[in-house]
Each structure stands twice: as C-alpha cells, then as structure tokens.
KOLZADREN-668699 format. One record per residue: x, y, z of N, C-alpha, C in turn. Coordinates in steps of 0.05 Angstrom, whole numbers, plus 5000, padded with zeros to 4 digits. Example, Ala and Ser with C-alpha at 12.3 -4.5 7.8 and 13.67 -1.06 7.14 Angstrom:
REM residues 2
526448865156524649105156526449345156 525749555142527349795143525850015157 
//
This chain:
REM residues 594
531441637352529841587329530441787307 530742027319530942277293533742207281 536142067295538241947285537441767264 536041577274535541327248533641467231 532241647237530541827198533241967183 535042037200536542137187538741987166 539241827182540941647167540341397147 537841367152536741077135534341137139 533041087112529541097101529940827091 527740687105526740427089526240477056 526140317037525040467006522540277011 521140386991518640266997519939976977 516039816975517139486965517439486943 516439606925517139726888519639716886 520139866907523439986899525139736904 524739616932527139336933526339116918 524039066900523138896881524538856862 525039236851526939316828529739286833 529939376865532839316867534038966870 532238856871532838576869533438466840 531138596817532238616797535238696791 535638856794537838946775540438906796 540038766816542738536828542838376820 540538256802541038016794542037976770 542638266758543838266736546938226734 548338176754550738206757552337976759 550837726758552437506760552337376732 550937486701550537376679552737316662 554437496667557637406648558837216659 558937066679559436856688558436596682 555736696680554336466667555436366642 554536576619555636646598558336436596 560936516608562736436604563736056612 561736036632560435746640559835686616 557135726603556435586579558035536551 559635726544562135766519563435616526 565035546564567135386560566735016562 563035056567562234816558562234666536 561634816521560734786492563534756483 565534926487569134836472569234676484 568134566510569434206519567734036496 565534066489563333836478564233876447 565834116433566334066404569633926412 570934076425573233886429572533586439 570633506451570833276450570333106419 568533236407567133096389568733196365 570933366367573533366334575433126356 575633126381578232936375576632556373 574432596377572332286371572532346338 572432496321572432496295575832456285 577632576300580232526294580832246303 579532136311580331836320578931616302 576131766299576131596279576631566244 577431816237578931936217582031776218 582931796241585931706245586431416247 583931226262584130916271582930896251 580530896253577830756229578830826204 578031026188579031126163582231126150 582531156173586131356164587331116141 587930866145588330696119588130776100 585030756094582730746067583330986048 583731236081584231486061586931586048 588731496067592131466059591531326031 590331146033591130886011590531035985 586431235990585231485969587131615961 588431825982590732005968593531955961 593331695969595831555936595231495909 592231425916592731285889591531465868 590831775880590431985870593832125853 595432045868598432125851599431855845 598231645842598731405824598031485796 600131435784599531375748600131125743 599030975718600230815704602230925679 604830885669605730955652606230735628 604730785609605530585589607630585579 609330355571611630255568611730225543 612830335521612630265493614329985488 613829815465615429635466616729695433 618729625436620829665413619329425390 619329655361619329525343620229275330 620128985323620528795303622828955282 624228875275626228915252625328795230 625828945210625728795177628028775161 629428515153632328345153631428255119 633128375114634428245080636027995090 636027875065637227635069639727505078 641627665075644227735094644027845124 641527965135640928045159641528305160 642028415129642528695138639028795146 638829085149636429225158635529335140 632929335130631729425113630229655134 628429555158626929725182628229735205 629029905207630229975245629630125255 630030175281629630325299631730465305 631730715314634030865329631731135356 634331165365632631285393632631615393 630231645388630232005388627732095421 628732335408626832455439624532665432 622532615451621132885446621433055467 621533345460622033475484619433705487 619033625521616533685532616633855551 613534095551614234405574611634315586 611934385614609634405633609534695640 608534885625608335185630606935185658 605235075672604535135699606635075716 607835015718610834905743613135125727 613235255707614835455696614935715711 615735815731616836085743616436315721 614136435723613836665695617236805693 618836905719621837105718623336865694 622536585702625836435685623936385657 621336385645620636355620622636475599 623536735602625136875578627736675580 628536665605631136535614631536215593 629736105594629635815587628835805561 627935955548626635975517629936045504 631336235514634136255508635636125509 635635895527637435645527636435475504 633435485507633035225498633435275462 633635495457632935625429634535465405 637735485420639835415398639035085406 638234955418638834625420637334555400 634534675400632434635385632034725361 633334905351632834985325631335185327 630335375340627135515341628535785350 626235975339626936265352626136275384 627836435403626836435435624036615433 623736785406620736985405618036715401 619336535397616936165386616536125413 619136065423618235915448617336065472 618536245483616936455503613636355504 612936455484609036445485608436175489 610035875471609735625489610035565513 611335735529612435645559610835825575 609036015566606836195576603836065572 603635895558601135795554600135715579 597035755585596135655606594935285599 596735195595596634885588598734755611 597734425617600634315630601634125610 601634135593603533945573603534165545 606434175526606334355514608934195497 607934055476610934015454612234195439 614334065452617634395435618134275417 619033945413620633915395619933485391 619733405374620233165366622033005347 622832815367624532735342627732855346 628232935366631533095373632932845379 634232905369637032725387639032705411 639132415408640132395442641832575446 643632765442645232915452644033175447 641633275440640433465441638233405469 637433135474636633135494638333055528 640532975521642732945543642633335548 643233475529644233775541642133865557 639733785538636133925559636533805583 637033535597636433455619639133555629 641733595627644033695639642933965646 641134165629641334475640639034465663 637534245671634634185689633834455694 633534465670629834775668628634645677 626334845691624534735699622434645689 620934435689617834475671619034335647 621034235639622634205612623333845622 621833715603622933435609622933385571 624033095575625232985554624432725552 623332465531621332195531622432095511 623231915509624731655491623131585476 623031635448621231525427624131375404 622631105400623930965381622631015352 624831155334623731175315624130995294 622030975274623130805258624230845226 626330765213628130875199628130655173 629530745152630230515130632130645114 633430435109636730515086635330625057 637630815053637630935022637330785008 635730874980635130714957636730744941 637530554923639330604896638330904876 635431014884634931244874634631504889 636331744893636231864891634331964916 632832044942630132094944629431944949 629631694956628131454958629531284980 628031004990629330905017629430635000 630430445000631630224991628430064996 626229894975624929764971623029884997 622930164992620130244992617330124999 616330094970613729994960613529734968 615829614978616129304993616129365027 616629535034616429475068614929695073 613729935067612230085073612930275094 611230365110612630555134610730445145 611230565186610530635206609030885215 607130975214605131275212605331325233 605631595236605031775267603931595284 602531455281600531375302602231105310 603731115296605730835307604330605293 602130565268600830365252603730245243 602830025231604029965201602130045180 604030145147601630245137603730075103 601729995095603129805068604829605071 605429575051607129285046607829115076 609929065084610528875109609429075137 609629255137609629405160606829455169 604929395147601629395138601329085147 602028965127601328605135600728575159 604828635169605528465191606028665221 604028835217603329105244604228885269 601328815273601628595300603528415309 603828315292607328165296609328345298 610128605290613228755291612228925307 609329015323608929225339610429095369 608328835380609328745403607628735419 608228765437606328845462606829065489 606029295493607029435501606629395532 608029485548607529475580607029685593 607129655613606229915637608730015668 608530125676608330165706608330355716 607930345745606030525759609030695775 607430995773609231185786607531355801 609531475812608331705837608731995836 606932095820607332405820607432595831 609032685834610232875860608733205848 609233405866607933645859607933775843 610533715824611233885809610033685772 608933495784607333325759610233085744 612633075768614632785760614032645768 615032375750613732175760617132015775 615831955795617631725815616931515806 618531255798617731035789618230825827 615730675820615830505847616030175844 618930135842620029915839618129655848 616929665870615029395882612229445870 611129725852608429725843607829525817 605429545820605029295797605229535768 607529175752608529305725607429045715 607829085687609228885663610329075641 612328815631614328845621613828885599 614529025573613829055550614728845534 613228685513613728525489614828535471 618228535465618428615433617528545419 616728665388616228525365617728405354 617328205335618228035327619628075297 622027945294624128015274622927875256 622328045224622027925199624727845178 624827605173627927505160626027475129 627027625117626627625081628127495068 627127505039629827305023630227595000 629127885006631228074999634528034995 635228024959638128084963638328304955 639528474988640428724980641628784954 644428714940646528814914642928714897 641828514896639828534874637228764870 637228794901634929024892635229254893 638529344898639129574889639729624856 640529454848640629394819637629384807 636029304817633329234802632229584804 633029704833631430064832633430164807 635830134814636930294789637230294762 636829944754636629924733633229954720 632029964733629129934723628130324720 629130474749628730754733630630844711 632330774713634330844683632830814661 630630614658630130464633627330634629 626430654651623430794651624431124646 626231204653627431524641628531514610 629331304606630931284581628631284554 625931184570624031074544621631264556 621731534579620931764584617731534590 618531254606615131144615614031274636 611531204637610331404661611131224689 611730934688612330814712613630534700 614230414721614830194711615329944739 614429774745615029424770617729304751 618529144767619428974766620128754793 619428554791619928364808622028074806 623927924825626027784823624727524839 623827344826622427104852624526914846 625326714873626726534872624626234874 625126154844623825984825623425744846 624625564865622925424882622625414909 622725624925621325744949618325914939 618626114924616926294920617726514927 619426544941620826724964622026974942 620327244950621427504936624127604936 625927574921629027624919629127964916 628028064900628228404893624828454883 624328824893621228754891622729064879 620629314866622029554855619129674843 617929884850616630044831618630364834 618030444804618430774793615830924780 615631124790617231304817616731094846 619231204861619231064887618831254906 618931234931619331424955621531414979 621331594992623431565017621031435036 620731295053619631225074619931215106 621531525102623331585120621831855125 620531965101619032215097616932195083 614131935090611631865083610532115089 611632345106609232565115609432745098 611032705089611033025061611432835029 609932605031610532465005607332494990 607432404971604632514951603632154960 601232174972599931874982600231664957 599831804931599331604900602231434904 604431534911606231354915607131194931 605531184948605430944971603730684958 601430674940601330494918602830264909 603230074907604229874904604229754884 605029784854603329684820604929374826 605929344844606529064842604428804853 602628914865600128754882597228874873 597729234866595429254863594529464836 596129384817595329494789594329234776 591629254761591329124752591329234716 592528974709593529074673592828914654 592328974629592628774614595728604607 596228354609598228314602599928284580 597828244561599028244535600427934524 602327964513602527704497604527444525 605427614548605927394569604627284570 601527334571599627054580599926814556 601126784538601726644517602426414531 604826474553605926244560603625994573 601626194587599625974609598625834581 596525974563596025834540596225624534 599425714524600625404511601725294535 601325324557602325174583600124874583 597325054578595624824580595124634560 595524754533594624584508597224404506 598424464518601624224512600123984533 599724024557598923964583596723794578 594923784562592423574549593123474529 594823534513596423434486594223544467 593323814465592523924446593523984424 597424064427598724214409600824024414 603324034411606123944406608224204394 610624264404612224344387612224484363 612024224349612524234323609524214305 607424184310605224234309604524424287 604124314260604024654241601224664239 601224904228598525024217598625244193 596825254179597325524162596025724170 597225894174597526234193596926464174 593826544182594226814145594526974164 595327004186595727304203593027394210 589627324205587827484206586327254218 584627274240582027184253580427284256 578027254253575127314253574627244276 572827324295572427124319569227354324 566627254320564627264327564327664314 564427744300565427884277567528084278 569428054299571628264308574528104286 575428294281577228214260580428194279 581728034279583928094301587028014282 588528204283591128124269593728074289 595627964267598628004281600128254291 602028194301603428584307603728584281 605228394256606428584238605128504214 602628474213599828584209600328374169 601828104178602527984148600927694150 601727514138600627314125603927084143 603226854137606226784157606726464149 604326324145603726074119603625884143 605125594130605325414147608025464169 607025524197608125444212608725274229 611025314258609825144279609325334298 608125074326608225184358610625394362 612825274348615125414360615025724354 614725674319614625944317613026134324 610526114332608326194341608726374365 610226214379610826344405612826444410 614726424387618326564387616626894375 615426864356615727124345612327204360 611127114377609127274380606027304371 605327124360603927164337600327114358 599527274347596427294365593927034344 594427154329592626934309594526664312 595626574319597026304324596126284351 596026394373595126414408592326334409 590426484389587726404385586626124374 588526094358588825724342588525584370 590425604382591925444403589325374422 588425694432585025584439583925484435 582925454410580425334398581325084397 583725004393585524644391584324524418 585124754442584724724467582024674476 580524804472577024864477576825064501 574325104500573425324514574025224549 572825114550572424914579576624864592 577024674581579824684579580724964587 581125084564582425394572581925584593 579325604591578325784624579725564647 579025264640580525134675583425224677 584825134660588425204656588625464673 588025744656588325994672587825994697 584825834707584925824740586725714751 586325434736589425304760591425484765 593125714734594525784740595126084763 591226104763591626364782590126574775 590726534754589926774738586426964752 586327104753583127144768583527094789 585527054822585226964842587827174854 587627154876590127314891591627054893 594027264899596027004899596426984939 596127144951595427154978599027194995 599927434973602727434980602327595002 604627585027604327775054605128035046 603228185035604628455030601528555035 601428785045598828915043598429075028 595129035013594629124994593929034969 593528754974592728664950590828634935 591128684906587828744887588528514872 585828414858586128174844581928234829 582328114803580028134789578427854782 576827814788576027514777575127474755 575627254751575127144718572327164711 570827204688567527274693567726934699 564826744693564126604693564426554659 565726244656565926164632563626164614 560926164630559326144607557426404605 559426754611558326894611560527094595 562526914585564727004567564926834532 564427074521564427154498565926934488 566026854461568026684445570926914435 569227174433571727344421573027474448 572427384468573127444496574927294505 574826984501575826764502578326804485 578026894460580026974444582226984446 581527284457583027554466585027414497 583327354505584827234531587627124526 587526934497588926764495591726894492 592127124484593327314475594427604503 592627494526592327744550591027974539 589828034529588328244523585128164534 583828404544581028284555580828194586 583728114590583227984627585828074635 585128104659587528354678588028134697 589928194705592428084725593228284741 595228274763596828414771600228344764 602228564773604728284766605728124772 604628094806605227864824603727724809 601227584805599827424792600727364768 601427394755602727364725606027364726 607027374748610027184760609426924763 607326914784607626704799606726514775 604226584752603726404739606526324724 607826464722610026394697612226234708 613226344735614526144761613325814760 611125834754610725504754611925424729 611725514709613625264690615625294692 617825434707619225384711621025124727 619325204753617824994781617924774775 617624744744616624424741614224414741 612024564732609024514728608324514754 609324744778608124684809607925054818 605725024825605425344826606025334856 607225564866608325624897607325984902 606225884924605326224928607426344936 607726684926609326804927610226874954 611927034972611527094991614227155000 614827495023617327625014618327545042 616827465072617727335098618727005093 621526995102621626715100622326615137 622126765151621726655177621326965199 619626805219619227025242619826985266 621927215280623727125295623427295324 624827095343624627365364622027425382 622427595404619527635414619427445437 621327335441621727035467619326845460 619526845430618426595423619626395402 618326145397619926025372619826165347 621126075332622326155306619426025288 618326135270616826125256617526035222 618625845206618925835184616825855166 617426005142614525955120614625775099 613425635110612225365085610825475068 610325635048608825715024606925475013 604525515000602425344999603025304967 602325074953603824924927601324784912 601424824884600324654866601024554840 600624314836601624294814599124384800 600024474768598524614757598824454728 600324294712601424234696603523994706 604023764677606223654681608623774678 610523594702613123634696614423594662 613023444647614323364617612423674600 610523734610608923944595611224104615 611624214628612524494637615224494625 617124254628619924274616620824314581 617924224568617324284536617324554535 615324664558614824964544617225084550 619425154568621125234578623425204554 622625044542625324954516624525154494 621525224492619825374475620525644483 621125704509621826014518624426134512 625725884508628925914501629226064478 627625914452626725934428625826284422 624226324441623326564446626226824447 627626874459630726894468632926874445 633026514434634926504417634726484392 631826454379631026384349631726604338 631826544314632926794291631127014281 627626914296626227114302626027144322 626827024346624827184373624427394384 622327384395622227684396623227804420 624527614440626127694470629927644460 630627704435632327724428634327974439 634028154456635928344462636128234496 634627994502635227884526637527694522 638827584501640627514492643027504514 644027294518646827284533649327124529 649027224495650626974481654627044491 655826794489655126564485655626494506 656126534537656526234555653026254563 650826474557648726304570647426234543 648126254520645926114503644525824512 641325914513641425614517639625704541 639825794556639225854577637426084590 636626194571635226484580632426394581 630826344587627926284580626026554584 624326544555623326904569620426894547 619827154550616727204536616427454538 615927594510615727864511612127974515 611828164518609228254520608928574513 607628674499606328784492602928944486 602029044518598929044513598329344505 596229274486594329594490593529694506 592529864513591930094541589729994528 587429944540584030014539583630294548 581930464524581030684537578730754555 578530974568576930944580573230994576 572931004542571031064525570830794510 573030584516571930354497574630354475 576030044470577330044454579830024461 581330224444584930114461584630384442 587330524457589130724441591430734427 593930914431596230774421597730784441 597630794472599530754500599730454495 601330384510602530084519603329994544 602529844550605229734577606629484566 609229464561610929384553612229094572 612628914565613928694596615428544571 617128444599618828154592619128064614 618527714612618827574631620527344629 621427214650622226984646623726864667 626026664660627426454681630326354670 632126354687634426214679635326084706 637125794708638525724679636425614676 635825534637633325454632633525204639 635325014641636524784648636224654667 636324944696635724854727635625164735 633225214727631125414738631825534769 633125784775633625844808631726084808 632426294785630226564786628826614768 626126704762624626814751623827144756 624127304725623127574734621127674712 619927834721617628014703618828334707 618628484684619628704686617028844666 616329154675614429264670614929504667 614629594637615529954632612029994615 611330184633608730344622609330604607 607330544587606430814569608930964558 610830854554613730934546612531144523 615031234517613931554490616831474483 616031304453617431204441616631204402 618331214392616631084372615430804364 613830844349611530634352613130304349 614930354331616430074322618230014341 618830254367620630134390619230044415 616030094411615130124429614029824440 615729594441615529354449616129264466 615129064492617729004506620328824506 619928714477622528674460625128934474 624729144463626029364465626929564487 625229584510625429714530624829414560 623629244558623429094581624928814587 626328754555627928544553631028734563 631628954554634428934559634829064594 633229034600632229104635632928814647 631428594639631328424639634528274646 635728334629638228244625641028384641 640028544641642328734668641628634688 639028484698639028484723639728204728 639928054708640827824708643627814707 645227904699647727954693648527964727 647428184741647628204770647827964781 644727864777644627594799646827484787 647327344762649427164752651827144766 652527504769655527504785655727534808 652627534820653427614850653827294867 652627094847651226924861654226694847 655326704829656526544815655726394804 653726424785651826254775653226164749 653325934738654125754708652825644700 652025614674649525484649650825264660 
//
C-alpha cells in the first residue's frame, strides 16, 4: 500500500472535472479545419454553378454585350454632285484631301518628341506646336486638314503611333477670268465647313448634289482602330447628283473680264451682267464685280457672297420703257409712227418731270420716243394706255414677282396695289423710276419680246444627272405675255434704239454686217436717297437681243454709281459698249450671221 501512496494519488473530483476540461481542448483545430474545408467545397460548388451558368445560360447574351461595346457604326460620306458648264467642263469638283489625326492616349510619352519631328516637315508646323498636341490628355486631336494624298501616303508609310489619316473630298472650282476670283462665283456658290451648300446652285440644289451618305460597322480594337467587318450590316453611300448647265465657259469668262474692265475704267462701285439664251430661258453667262474665289469663302468679306443678280433690288430706269410700250402696242394704244407734240415737261399731280436733255422736242413719233429716251413721251404712252392696262402689262411681264430662277437667294418687291398708287407713281413707273426690280426680273421681262411675246422663266440647270437615277430635263414654265405681231413691232423699235441717228444705244453699234440687228435699250436711273428724293449717283444699263431678225441671246449689263462726268454718265456710254464686246464673243464663238 505505502508503494501505491507513493506512486499515485487519486486528484480529487474538481481536479479531473478540470482535467477533462482542458483535454477537451485538444481536438478543436481539427474541427476548425473540417469546417473551412467545408465551406471551400460549398463556395466552390456555388462559383462553378455560377460559371455554368455565366458560361451556358448567359455566356451568348454577354459575348454578344461585349461586342457590341467595340462595335461602331462608321459613317460613309457620299461624294459630292458635280456642277457642268455646258461643254461638261467643271465649274464644282471634288478632289481627295486628308485630315490628319492624333490619339495622344495610345501615344508612348518616350516617342511623342520622336513623332512631332517626323511629322513636322510633312505638315508644315513647328515640332515645338506639335509635341503639346500629342501630350494632350484628349483621344482625338487635329494636326492638319486638308493635306494631300502624298502627304498623307508618307504619314501612313512612317505608322506612328496614335497618328491616322481620313479621306475628305473636298470641294473645289476653276479660276476666274479675274484675278482672285473662281470662275462664276456668285453663280454656283460654295460648300461651308459643315459640308452645307451655301448660295447660288450649291444653296438651291444642297439635297440633290449632297446625296446620301452611308454607314458601316467596325470593330475597335484596343488601341481605338477600327477593323471593318465585311458581313456587318452596311449601306452603301448615295452619290449626288450631276448638275448640267447651259454655262458657256469662253462666254462667261469674257462677261467677268469684260464687265470688271468697264466697272474699273468708269471707277463704278459694282456692276451684273447677265447672258440668257432667248428661247430656253436657260443662263448662258451670269457675272457680278467685285467677285470672289470660292475656293477661299473662309477668309472672304461675307458682303461678297451677295448675289446683285437675284437679290439687288434697283430702280431700272428708262429699260422699263420697253414693257411700257410692250403693252400699249399690245392693246393698240400707240403704233410706231404715232405722233404727238412733246414740250419735254409733264406735270403729273403737281411734280414737274422733264427729259434728260431737259428741251422742248415738238411733233414726234413712237419711234423717236423710244430711240432717244424721252421720259415725257413714256408718260404719254401711259396715259394713251390707262391706268388699269398698265399696272396689268407690268404683272404679266413680272415685274413685282420673282421670277423663281434655281439659284438661292432670291429678293423680289411687289407691286403696291393699283389703287393704292399714285397717278405720279404710275408715271414714274412708266419711265422705271419709283418701282424696283432685280436684274434677273428685268431680263426675263425684256427676253419675252424677244421670245415672241412669251415669257420663259429663267433658269441656270438644264438637266439632273446621275445618282443611279433617271436623267431629269428642265421644262421651264412659259407665258405669253403679248402678241407675237406686238412683240416683233417693238423689237424693230429696239433696233431704232441702236441704229437711228439719235439713239441713244448707239456705241452698241455693229455696223455694218450686223446693222439691222442689234436690238437694245439704254437706261439710266437715279439713286433714291436715303432722306427722300434722288441724288446725283446712277446705275447705268443696257439691254437687249440679237439677231433682231431671229432672236438666240438676250443681255442686261449693269455698271453702278460710276464717277464719271455727268454727261458720260449714261448707260449709253459705259453699259452699251460692255454690251457689245460680249457680243462680239458670242458672235465668234458661236458663228453666228445677221
């Protein structure tokens, strides 16, 4: 027994209570490690149940999401419509320039200096310019517009990075017979940054020469290029459609140069002239001075984008003579030969109104009336005519109405109401003084007696082509306005004007194989000031038609505010012998014979 006290003491029950405790602490990291490797079986189960259904269920939907996240559409520009003079040369074209484009985020900051140095000499630019462009925190960054294809062949041969290059069609127009200027200008207008049409044809006829532009879809890769994907949905871009004119080039380079010559020679502040072919309607040469380049509308003064051919309105002065006596022949108010005695002075509701050369003139006729000009003979002719009569005539002929030519931009003034116009208003008219026109409007009226008493609206498209559609011809819209026996009388009367031993379109003269043949009408209006009255400015015209015989062209020619002296200051003097150069042209270009 004293062996077993020695070797082993029971502990009391506290003690193996405790010691049961703290054995039982010994099996807990096991546990522990039981429960963790449960839990990585139950999330691994439940990521690869989410990868399945991410991968079976979804995986499509979301493939299909993160394509069509580096899907673009790329719009397709469609090439401009052409604008064709009458031979088919180009008045508007296109040629192919580039813009060149930096994506500074895909730019390697080490090759920025590197590539600003290449790119420096292609472009024109200091490498100190471009550096800070190719540093910008931007992803699109324009270097350059407008370079050329072999300035953009070298960019894509050196493949910088971040450095691409985009096909823009620009649009262009031939030199003008002046100096600075693009060949009939103020007739075709330009194309604006924004890719508009802005004036004349390019204004009109936007929608027709723009097109229709297309699309297709690419795939942008990391670096922001686009992969084009041959089976993605495209369409094809629309060209615009080709404008065919009855522009004759040799004539309307002759009409710019001879018409600023004349407007420098007589120091006018401007001066139109227009060339219509007497039975289409169809614009042969169109011309204002000053002109512009329309090659460089961005650095041009806007006042000369203006058009005095559609949208100045003027007095005309003694051209409206012809509509006048267009109508009083036309009711058989007047005749020819028709005399009267002429003291040079009318009273008309108490305004005193004289001749230009301010005399007494006795018994005359129609003829002479209208050879030399005479305003108190114009006012007769009214009153022969009547009130009623006279205001209808001018409408038929237009006068007060647009003529609805395809050019954009047209101004036009209406006639008051006949019974809210004056007798000395009525007058004045008779004479163009008091009622404004433009010069297309006061062509076209004068084009009808030529016509044969048939008015034809003006208009510079004679067909529209192209575009993978039919061909479009223009039928111009027609009236007769007058008889054929009244229009071919007065036309004998215009001659008179031209060849009489007074007339006053005497330096339009083309003696002798066209005697006979010139048919014309000089004009001369006062400026109205802008306080009331008239000053001593002018705008100066001559108009008319040859052969007088068989009528092919009619022109109006227009020199403003010339600084002249007062006895030159007619368009006898400065708008008749304009007149006649440019006729001389057509004559020989065309082989024309009385």
């Amino acid at each position: 027994m004293a062996s077993r006290s020695r070797g082993w003491t029971p502990a009391p029950a506290a003690d193996r209570r405790e010691g049961r405790r703290r054995g039982g602490e010994r099996p807990a990291p096991a546990r522990r490690t039981r429960v963790l490797a449960a839990g990585i079986i139950v999330g691994a189960l439940a990521l690869a149940a989410r990868c399945v259904e991410i991968q079976v269920r979804q995986g499509p939907s979301l493939a299909a999401a993160a394509l069509a996240q580096r899907l673009v559409q790329v719009q397709v520009s469609a090439d401009r419509g052409l604008i064709l003079d009458s031979q088919g040369q180009v008045l508007a074209g296109n040629v192919p320039t580039y813009d060149v484009v930096a994506d500074p985020a895909v730019i390697p900051s080490a090759q920025v200096g590197s590539e600003a140095t290449q790119l420096a000499p292609l472009l024109g630019q200091s490498p100190s310019v471009l550096g800070p462009a190719l540093r910008r925190p931007v992803q699109f960054e324009y270097l350059a517009k407008a370079a050329s294809p072999a300035v953009a062949q070298r960019i894509d041969q050196a493949n910088l990075a971040g450095i691409t290059t985009t096909l823009v069609m620009q649009r262009v127009y031939g030199p003008g017979a002046v100096p600075g200027t693009s060949l009939a200008a103020n007739l075709t207008g330009f194309v604006n940054a924004s890719g508009q049409g802005a004036y004349g044809l390019e204004g009109y006829y936007n929608q027709v020469l723009a097109g229709r532009p297309g699309y297709r879809t690419a795939l942008q890769d990391a670096l922001g290029n686009d992969q084009v994907l041959p089976r993605a949905a495209h369409r094809a871009a629309v060209p615009g459609r080709t404008l065919q004119t009855a522009i004759d080039g040799p004539v309307q380079y002759a009409v710019e140069r001879d018409l600023a010559q004349r407007v420098a020679a007589v120091h006018g502040s401007s001066g139109t002239m227009i060339v219509m072919n007497v039975r289409t309607g169809a614009i042969v040469a169109w011309a204002d001075t000053p002109s512009y380049n329309a090659n460089q509308y961005g650095t041009t003064n806007p006042a000369l984008f203006r058009d005095a051919g559609i949208a100045d309105l003027y007095e005309p002065g003694s051209v409206m003579k012809v509509v006048t006596f267009a109508g009083a022949l036309n009711n058989g108010a007047i005749t020819p030969t028709l005399h009267f005695y002429e003291t040079g002075v009318a009273v008309v509701d108490g305004y005193t109104i004289r001749d230009w050369d301010l005399r007494a003139h006795g018994w005359i006729s129609m003829n002479y009336v209208l050879e030399d000009s005479l305003n108190v003979g114009a006012i007769h002719v009214e009153g022969l005519e009547g009130a009623a009569p006279f205001y209808a005539n001018m409408q038929r002929f237009g006068i007060g109405h647009p003529t609805g030519i395809d050019l954009a931009g047209e101004d036009w003034a209406p006639l008051p109401p006949l019974p809210a116009m004056s007798a000395v208003q009525l007058a004045t008219a008779s004479f163009g003084q008091g009622v404004v026109v433009t010069p297309i409007e006061m062509l076209a009226a004068v084009n009808a007696i030529a016509n044969g008493g048939v008015w034809v609206q003006p208009h510079v498209v004679t067909a529209v082509t192209g575009g993978g559609r039919p061909t479009i011809v223009v039928h111009p819209a027609t009236r007769r306005v007058i008889s054929a026996v009244a229009a071919r009388t007065l036309a004998q009367m215009m001659v008179g004007v031209v060849d009489a031993p007074i007339g006053s379109g005497f330096m339009a003269r083309m003696w002798p194989t066209w005697r006979g043949e010139i048919a014309g009408k000089t004009g001369t209006a006062s400026v109205a000031l802008p306080t009331g009255g008239y000053g001593n400015q002018t705008i100066d015209s001559f108009t008319g038609f040859f052969p007088a015989s068989d009528p092919q062209y009619s022109m109006l020619c227009i020199i403003r505010a010339p600084q002249v002296t007062a006895t030159l200051r007619e368009g006898a003097f400065d708008a008749a012998p304009t007149f006649k150069q440019v006729a001389q042209v057509i004559i020989d270009e065309h082989h024309l014979v009385p």
